[in-house]
C-alpha positions in Angstrom: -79.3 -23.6 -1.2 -80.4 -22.5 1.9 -80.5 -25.7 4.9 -84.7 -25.1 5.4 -84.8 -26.2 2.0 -82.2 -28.8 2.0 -83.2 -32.2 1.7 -80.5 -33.9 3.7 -81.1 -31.4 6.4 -84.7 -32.7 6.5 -83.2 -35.8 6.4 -80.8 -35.0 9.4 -84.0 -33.5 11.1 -85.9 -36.4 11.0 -88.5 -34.8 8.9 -88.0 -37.2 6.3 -87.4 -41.2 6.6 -84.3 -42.6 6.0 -82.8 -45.9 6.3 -80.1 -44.6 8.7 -77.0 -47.0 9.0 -74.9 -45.0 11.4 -75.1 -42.2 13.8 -73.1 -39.2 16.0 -72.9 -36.1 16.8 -71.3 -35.0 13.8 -72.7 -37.0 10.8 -75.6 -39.2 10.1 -74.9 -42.1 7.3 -78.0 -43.4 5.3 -78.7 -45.5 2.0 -79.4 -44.2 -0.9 -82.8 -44.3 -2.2 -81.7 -44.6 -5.5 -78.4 -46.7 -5.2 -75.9 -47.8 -8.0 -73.9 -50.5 -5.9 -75.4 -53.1 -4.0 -73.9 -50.9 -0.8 -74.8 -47.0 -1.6 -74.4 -45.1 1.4 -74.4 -41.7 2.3 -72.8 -39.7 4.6 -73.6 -36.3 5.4 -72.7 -33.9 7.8 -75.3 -32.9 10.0 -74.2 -29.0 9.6 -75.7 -27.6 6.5 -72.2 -26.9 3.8 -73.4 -27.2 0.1 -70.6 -29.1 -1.0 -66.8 -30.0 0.1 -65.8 -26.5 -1.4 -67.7 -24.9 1.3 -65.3 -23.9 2.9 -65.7 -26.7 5.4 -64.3 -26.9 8.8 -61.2 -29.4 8.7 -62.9 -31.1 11.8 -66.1 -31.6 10.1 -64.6 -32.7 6.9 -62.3 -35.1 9.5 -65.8 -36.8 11.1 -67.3 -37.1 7.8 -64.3 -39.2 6.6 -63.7 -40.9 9.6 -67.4 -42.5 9.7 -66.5 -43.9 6.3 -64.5 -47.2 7.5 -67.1 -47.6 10.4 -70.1 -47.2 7.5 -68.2 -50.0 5.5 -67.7 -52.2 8.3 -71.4 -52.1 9.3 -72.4 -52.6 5.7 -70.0 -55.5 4.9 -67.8 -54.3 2.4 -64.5 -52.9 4.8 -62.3 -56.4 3.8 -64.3 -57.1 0.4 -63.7 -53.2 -1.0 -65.3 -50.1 -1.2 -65.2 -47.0 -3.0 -65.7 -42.8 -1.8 -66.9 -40.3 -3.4 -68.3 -36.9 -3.1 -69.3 -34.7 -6.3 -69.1 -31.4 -5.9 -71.2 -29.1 -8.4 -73.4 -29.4 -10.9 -70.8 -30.8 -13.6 -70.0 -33.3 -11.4 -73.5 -34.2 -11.3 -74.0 -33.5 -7.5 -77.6 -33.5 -7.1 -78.4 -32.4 -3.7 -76.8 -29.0 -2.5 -75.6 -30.2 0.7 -72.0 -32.2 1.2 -71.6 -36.1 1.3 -70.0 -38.5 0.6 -70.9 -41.9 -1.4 -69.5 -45.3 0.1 -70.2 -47.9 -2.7 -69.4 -51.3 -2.9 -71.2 -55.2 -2.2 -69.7 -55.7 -6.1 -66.5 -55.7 -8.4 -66.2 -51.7 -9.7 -66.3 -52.8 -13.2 -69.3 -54.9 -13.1 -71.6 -53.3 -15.3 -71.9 -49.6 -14.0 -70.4 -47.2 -16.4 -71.4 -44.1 -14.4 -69.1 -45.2 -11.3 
């Protein structure tokens, strides 16, 4: 997928609304329109790579990971727990063609969502 047609990089852009939840040079975090956890974030790099086998820079894949703590403190969940994941491919049912990374959480794992 090329970035001009990449939804997160609209997204990124500001071409589409988001409900952004934290911010820098590197990455933008936002919730998930569609979430599966009371918390569902997202964070994406603002660099188009389709997924983490992109052959990523290690710094980028660094600042996604490193917003992830700062994403869950914001949102509540860094003492209660949290879980992230990124899907990468179609048989792990990643959905948009540009990296990120799910932080999840507000709610035990094992409280009623198989597909976690």
């Amino acid at each position: 997928m090329s970035a001009q047609d990449c939804l997160f990089c609209k997204i990124v852009a500001g071409d589409i609304p988001c409900t952004k939840v934290y911010e820098d040079e590197w990455v933008l975090a936002f919730d998930d329109i569609a979430p599966h956890m009371p918390v569902h974030t997202l964070v994406v790099p603002k660099a188009h790579y389709d997924s983490i086998a992109d052959d990523v820079p290690a710094e980028v894949l660094a600042r996604v990971f490193a917003a992830v703590p700062e994403v869950a403190r914001i949102k509540g969940v860094d003492a209660s727990g949290f879980r992230t994941l990124a899907n990468t491919g179609q048989d792990a049912c990643q959905t948009v063609g540009h990296l990120h990374v799910h932080v999840l959480g507000g709610a035990p794992m094992n409280s009623g969502n198989p597909s976690l």
